[in-house]
Kinemage of the C-alpha trace (Angstrom):
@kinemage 1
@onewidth
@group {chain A} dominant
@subgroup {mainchain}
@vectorlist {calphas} color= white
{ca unk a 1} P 5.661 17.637 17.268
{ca unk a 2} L 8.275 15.261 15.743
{ca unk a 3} L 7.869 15.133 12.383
{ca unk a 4} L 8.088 11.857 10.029
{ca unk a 5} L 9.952 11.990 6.808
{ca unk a 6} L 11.526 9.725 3.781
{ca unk a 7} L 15.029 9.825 3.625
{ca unk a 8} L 16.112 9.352 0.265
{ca unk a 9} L 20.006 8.596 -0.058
{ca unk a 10} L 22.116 7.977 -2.881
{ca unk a 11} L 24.401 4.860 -2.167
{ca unk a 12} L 26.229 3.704 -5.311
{ca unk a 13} L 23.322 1.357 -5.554
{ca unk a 14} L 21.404 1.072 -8.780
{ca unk a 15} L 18.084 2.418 -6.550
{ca unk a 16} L 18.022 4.855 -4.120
{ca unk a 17} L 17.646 3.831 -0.684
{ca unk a 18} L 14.656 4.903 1.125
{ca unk a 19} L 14.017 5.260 4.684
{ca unk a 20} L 11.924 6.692 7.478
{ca unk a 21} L 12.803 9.094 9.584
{ca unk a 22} L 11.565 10.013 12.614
{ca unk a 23} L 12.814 13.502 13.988
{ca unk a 24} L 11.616 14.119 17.384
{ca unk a 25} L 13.993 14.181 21.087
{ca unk a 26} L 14.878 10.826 19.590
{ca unk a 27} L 16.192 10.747 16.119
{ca unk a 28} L 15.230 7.470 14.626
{ca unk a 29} L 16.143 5.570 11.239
{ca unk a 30} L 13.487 3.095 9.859
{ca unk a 31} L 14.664 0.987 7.498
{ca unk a 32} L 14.621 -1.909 5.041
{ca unk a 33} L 18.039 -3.055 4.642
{ca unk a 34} L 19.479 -5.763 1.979
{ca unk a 35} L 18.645 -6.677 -1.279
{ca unk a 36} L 16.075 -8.995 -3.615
{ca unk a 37} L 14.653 -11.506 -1.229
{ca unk a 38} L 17.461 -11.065 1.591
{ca unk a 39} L 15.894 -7.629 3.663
{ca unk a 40} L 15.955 -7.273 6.893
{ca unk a 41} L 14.377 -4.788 9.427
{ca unk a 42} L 17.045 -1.763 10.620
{ca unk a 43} L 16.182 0.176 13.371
{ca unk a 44} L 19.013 2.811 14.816
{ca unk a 45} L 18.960 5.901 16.682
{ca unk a 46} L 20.679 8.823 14.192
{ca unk a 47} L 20.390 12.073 12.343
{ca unk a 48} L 19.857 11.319 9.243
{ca unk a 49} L 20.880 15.046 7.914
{ca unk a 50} L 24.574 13.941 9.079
{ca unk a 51} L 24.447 11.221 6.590
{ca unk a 52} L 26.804 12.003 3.499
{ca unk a 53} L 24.669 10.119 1.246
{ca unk a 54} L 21.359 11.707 1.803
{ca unk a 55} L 19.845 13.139 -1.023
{ca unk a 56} L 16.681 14.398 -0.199
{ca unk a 57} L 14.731 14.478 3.266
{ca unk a 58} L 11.029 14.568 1.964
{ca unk a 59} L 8.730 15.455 4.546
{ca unk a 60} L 4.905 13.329 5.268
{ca unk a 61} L 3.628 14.239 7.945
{ca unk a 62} L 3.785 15.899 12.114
{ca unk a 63} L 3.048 12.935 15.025
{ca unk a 64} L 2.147 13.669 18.149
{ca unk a 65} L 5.199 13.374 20.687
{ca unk a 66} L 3.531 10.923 23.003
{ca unk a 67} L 3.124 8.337 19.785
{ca unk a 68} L 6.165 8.615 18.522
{ca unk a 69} L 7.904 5.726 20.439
{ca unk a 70} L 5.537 3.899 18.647
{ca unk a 71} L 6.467 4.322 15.410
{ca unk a 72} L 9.421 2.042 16.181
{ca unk a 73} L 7.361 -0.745 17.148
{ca unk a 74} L 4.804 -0.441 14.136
{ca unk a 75} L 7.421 -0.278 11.754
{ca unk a 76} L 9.316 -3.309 13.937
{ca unk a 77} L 6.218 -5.291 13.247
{ca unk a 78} L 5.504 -4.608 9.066
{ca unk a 79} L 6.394 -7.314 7.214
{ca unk a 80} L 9.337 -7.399 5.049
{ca unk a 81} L 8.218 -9.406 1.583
{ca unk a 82} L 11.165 -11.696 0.949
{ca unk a 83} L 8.761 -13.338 -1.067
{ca unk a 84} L 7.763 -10.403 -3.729
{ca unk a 85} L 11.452 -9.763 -5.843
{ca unk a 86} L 10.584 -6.639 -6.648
{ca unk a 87} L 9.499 -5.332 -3.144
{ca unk a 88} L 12.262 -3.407 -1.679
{ca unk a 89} L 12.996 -0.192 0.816
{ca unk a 90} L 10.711 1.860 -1.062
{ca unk a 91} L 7.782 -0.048 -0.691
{ca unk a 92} L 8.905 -0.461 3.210
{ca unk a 93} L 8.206 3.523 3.645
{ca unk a 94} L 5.072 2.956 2.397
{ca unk a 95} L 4.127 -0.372 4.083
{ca unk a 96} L 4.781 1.671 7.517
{ca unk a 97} L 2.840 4.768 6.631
{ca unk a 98} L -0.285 2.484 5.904
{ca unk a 99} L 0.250 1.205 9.379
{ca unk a 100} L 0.856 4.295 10.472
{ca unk a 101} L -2.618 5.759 9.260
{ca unk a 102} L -4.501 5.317 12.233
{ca unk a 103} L -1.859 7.064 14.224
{ca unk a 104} L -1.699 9.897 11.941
{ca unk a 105} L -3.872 12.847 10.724
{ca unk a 106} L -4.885 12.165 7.023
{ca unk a 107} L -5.910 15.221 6.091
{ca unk a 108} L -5.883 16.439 2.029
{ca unk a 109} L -2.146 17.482 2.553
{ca unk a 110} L -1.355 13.806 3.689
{ca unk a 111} L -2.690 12.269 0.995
{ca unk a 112} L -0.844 14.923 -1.651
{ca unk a 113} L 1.951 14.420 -0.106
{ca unk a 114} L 2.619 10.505 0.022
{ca unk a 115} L 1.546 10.865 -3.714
{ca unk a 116} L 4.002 13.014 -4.611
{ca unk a 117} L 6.285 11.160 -2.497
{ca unk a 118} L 5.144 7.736 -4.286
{ca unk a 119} L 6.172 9.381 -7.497
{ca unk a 120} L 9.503 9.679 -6.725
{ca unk a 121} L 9.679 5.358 -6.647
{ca unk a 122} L 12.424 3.967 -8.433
{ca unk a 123} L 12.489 0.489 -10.466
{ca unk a 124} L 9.658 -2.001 -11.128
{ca unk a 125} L 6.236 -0.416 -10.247
């Protein structure tokens, strides 16, 4: 089953960069791109491990193969909040994965696991 993780990269930036990534037949990169009030939704077909900037490659969770094409369009379809300043690529991953939940199995290790991940958020929480 593919498996859905946040790609955490290290750009020179003040923040880390967060993404999604999807790794199934078709490697997929889910992202917020931009800055304060000027994001935009980034979609491209990639493997993220072959990015020189990647940090860490935190795993959330398995989805089955037949939904994964979907996780595109969900993610296509979150909103980015231009209006919040302090929303940014971090709080994308996690916008997604709430859309996400009915897709997904939320069992205990699910829930663990996005708080763990959610602890690792940079900047104004």
């Amino acid at each position: 089953m593919p498996g859905v993780y946040a790609a955490i990269f290290d750009d020179g930036c003040f923040f880390k960069h967060w993404a999604l990534f999807v790794d199934g037949p078709t490697k997929l990169i889910l992202n917020a791109m931009g800055s304060s009030g000027r994001f935009r939704y980034e979609q491209r077909t990639a493997n993220v491990r072959e990015d020189g900037t990647l940090l860490e490659l935190y795993y959330i969770c398995e989805i089955d193969e037949s939904k994964a094409p979907g996780v595109a369009d969900i993610a296509a379809n979150v909103p980015i909040r231009n209006d919040i300043p302090s929303w940014n690529c971090q709080d994308f991953v996690f916008d997604v994965m709430e859309a996400l939940e009915g897709m997904i199995d939320m069992d205990d290790g699910y829930k663990r696991r996005l708080e763990t991940l959610r602890s690792k958020q940079d900047g104004l929480l």
